[in-house]
C-alpha positions as CSV (number, residue, x, y, z in Angstrom):
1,X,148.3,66.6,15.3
2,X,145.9,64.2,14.0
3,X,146.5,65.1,10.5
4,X,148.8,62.6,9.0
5,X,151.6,64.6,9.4
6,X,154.6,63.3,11.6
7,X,155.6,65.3,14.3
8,X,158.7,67.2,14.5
9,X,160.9,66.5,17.2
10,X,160.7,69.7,18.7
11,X,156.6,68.7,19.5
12,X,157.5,65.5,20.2
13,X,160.3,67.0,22.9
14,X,157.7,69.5,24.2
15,X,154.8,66.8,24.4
16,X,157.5,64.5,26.6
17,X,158.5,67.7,28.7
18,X,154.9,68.5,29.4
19,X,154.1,64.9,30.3
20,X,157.4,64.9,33.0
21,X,156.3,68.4,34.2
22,X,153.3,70.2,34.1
23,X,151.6,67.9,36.8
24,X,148.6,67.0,34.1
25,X,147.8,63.5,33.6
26,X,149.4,61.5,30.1
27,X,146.0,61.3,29.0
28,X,145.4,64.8,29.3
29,X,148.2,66.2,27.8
30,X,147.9,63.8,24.7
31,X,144.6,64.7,24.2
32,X,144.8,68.5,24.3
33,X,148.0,67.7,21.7
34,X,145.8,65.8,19.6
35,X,147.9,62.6,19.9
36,X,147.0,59.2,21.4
37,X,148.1,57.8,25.1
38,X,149.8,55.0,23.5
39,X,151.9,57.6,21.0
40,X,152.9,59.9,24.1
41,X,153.9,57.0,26.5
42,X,156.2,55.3,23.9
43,X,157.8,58.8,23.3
44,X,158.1,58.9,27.3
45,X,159.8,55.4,27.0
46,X,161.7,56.2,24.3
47,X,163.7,59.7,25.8
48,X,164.0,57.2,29.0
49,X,166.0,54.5,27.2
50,X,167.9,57.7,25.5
51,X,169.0,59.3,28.3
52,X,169.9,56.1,30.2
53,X,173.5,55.1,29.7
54,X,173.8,51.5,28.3
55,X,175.1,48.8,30.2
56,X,178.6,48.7,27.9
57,X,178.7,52.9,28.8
58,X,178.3,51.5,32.5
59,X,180.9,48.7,32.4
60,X,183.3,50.8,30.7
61,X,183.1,54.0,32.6
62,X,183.9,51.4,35.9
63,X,186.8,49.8,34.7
């Protein structure tokens, strides 16, 4: 990357499915990307809090 240009969210989605899976360190993978630690952990974060349901999906599901 490194080029000013914002990734698409396909890279980003490949970058966060590399991270979960290819047993290679964060710091690896974002370097061989060409994207800092801090940008691939936030993306990491970020499909986390995605794909966990939110408390009100929770609640309501329950009742």
């Amino acid at each position: 990357m490194g080029n000013g240009n914002r990734p698409t969210p396909e890279f980003r989605r490949e970058a966060v499915r590399l991270a979960l899976t290819s047993g290679r360190t964060r710091r690896e993978i974002a370097e061989d990307l060409g994207i800092g630690l801090s940008t691939l952990t936030r993306w990491l974060s970020q499909e986390r809090d995605d794909s966990e349901p939110s408390e009100a999906t929770v609640y309501l599901m329950s009742s």
